[in-house]
N, C-alpha and C positions, 0 to 999 in steps of 0.2 A: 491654305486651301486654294488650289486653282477650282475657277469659275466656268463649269461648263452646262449645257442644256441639250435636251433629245426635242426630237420635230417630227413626228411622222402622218403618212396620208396614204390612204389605201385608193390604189388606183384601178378601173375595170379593164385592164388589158393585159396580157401574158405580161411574164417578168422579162424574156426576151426584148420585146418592143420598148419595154419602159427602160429596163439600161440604156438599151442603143440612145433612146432622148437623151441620155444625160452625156453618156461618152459623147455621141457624134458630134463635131461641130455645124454639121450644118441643122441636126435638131435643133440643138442649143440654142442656136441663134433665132429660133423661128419664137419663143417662148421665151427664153431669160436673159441672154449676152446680146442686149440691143446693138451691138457696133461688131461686135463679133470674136470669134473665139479661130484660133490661130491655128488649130491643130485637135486631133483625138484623145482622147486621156488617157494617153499608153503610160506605161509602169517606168519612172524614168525618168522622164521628161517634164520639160516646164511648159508649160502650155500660156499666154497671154488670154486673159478676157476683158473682154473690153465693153462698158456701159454708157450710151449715148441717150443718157438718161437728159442730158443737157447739151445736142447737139455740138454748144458753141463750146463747152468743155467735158468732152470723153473724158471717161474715168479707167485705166488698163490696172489690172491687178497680175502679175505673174502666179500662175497657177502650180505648185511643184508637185507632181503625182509621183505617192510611194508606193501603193499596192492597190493592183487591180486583179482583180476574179472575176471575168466575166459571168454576169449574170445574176453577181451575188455580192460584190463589196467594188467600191472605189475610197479609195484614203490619198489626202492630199495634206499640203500646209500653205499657208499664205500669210499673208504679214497680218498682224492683229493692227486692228483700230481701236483708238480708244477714243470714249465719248460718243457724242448721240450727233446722225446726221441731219444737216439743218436743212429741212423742207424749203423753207423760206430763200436760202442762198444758193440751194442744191450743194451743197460744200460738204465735203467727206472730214471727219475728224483727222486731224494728225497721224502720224504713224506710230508706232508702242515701242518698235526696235526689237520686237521678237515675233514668232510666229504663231498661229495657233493653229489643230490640228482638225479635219473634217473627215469623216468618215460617214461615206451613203451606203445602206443597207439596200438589199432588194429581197425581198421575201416572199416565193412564190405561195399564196393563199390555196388556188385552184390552178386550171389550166386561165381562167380569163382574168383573174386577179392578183395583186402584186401590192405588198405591203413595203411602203419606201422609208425609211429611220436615217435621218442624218443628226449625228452630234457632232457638235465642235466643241473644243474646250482648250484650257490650259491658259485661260486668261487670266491676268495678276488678278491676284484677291486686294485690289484698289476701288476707287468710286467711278474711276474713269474707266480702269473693265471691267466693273461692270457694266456700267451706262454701254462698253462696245460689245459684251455679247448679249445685249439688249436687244443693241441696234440688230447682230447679224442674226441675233432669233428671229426678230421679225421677216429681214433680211429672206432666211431658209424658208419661214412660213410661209412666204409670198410665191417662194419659187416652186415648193411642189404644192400649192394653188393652181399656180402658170403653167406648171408640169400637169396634174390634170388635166385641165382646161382644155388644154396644147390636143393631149393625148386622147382623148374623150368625144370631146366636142370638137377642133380643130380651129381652133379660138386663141388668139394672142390676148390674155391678159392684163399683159405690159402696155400693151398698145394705149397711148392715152392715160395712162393711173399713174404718173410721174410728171 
């Protein structure tokens, strides 16, 4: 059995507005990819993000985007981690040597509301991934927080909670 979780957060702004935060890099960065994000999440493409979660050591993750619909899905993959990130060291787990799969929903509610679902999955049925889609549940939970927040209020977050 591969190991996967759903994340979702109903946000007050058109579905419009709320994709563009995730695709664009320069949303992105204002809310979630503290160091920054390289490029759009065109369909294709690998996109680099990068987390200056600890200044003195950026964390870059390559991003490889397989299918985008504007306004309605983005699907990527990136490498799985395995195991739980240590608060105390800021140290990311290991790498797993395979990838796992994310896919963001955007779900228009009304004209002013927009229902966001991301799951990732296909993590080994081990303790270590689990312990890593743990980690990136919380991981997703925080980001469409940050993605609200961002989007609502005009409010980073990140800023500071790391």
């Amino acid at each position: 059995m591969d190991l996967k979780f759903t994340v979702q957060t109903k946000i007050q702004k058109p579905v419009s507005e709320v994709f563009d935060a995730v695709y664009n890099p320069r949303k992105l960065t204002k809310y979630f990819t503290t160091g920054g994000a390289d490029g759009p999440l065109d369909e294709g493409k690998t996109v680099m993000w990068t987390f200056n979660d600890d200044p003195e050591k950026p964390t870059t993750f390559p991003v490889k985007v397989h299918k985008v619909v504007k306004n309605k899905l983005i699907q990527f993959s990136w490498e799985a981690s395995e195991g739980s990130y240590d608060l105390k060291t800021g140290t990311m787990p290991a790498s797993a040597g395979y990838d796992t799969i994310v896919e963001m929903s955007f779900e228009s509610l009304n004209p002013k509301e927009t229902l966001v679902k991301i799951v990732e999955g296909k993590w080994r049925s081990t303790e270590a991934g689990l312990q890593g889609s743990y980690g990136n549940c919380q991981g997703w939970m925080h980001m469409s927080m940050c993605l609200k927040a961002y989007l609502e209020y005009s409010i980073n977050l990140r800023k500071g909670s790391i």
